[in-house]
C-alpha positions as CSV (number, residue, x, y, z in Angstrom):
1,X,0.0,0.0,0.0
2,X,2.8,2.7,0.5
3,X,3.9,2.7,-2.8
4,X,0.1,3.7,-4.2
5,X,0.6,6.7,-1.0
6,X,3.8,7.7,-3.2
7,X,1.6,7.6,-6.4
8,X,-1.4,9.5,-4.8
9,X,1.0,12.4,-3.5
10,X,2.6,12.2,-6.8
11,X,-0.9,13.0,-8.8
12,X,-1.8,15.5,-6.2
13,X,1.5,17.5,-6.5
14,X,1.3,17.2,-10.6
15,X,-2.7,18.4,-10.6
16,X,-1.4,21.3,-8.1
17,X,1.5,22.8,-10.0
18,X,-0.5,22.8,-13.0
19,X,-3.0,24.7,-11.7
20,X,-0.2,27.3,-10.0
21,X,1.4,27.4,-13.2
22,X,-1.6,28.2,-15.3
23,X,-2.4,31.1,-12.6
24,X,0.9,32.6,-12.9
25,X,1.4,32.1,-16.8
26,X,-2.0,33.5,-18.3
27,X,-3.7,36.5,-16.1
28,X,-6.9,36.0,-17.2
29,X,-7.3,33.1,-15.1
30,X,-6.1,35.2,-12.2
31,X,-9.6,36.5,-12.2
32,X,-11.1,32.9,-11.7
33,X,-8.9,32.0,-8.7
34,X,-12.5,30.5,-6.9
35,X,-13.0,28.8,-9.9
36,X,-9.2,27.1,-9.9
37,X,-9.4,26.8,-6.0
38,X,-12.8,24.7,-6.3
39,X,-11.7,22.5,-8.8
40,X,-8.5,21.7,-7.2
41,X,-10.4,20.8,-4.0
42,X,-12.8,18.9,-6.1
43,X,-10.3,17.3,-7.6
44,X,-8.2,16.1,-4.5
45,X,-11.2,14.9,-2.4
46,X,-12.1,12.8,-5.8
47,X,-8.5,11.3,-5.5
48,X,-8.4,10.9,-1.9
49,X,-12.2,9.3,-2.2
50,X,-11.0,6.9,-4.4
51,X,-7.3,6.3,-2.8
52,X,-8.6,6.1,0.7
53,X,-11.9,5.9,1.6
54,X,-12.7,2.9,-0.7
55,X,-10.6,1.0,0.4
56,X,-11.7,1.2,3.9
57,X,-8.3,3.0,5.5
58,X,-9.9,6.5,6.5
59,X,-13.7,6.5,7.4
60,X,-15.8,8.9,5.4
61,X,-16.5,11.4,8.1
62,X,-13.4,12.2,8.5
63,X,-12.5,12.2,5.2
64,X,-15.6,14.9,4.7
65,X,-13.9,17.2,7.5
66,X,-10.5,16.4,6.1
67,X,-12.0,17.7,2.7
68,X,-13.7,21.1,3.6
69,X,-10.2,22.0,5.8
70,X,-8.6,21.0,2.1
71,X,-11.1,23.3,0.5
72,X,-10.1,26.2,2.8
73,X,-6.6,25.9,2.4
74,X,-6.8,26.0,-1.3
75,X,-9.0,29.0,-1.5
76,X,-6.9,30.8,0.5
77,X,-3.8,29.6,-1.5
78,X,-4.7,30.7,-4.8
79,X,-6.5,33.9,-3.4
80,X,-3.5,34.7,-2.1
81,X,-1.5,33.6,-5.1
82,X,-3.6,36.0,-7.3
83,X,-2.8,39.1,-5.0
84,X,0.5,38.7,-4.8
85,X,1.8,38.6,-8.4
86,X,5.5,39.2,-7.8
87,X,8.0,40.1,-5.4
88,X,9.2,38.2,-2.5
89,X,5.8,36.8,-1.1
90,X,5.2,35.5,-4.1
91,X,8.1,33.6,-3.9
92,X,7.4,32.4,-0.5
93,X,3.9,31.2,-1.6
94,X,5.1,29.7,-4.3
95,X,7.6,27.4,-2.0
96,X,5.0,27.3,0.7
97,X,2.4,25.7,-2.2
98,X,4.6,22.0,-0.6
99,X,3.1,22.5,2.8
100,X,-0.2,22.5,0.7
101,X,0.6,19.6,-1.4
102,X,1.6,17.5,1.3
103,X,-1.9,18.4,3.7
């Protein structure tokens, strides 16, 4: 089972920086951060459904609080990703976008 944890942290860190690069390359999807924040969220609790629940390791209320603490996280992450354009911040955001990955 660890090496499917390796593949599911893998996926999540690959869907993230996608969406962080598309943010930071085109700026009209800095105006739909919500939009990006949601479907990241979405698109980890799908993963971590599938990965974890379904198989019976996590049960699914916690999963459903782990889920809205993930949604948080990532709308405040790519709000303040979108405010923060350039400059030092930026950069620390950007580095601080592991500690979100690995959540």
């Amino acid at each position: 089972m660890m090496m499917f944890d390796v593949y599911y942290v893998a996926i999540k860190a690959m869907f993230f920086y996608g969406l962080v690069s598309s943010i930071v390359k085109f700026d009209n999807l800095q105006k739909g951060w919500l939009a990006i924040a949601l479907l990241y969220a979405a698109g980890v609790a799908f993963l971590s459904y599938i990965w974890f629940v379904k198989t019976g390791r996590i049960p699914q209320p916690a999963w459903q609080q782990w889920a809205l603490i993930t949604a948080g996280i990532s709308l405040v992450y790519f709000r303040l990703i979108t405010w923060f354009d350039e400059g030092v911040i930026f950069w620390t955001l950007l580095l601080l976008g592991m500690a979100v990955v690995w959540y």
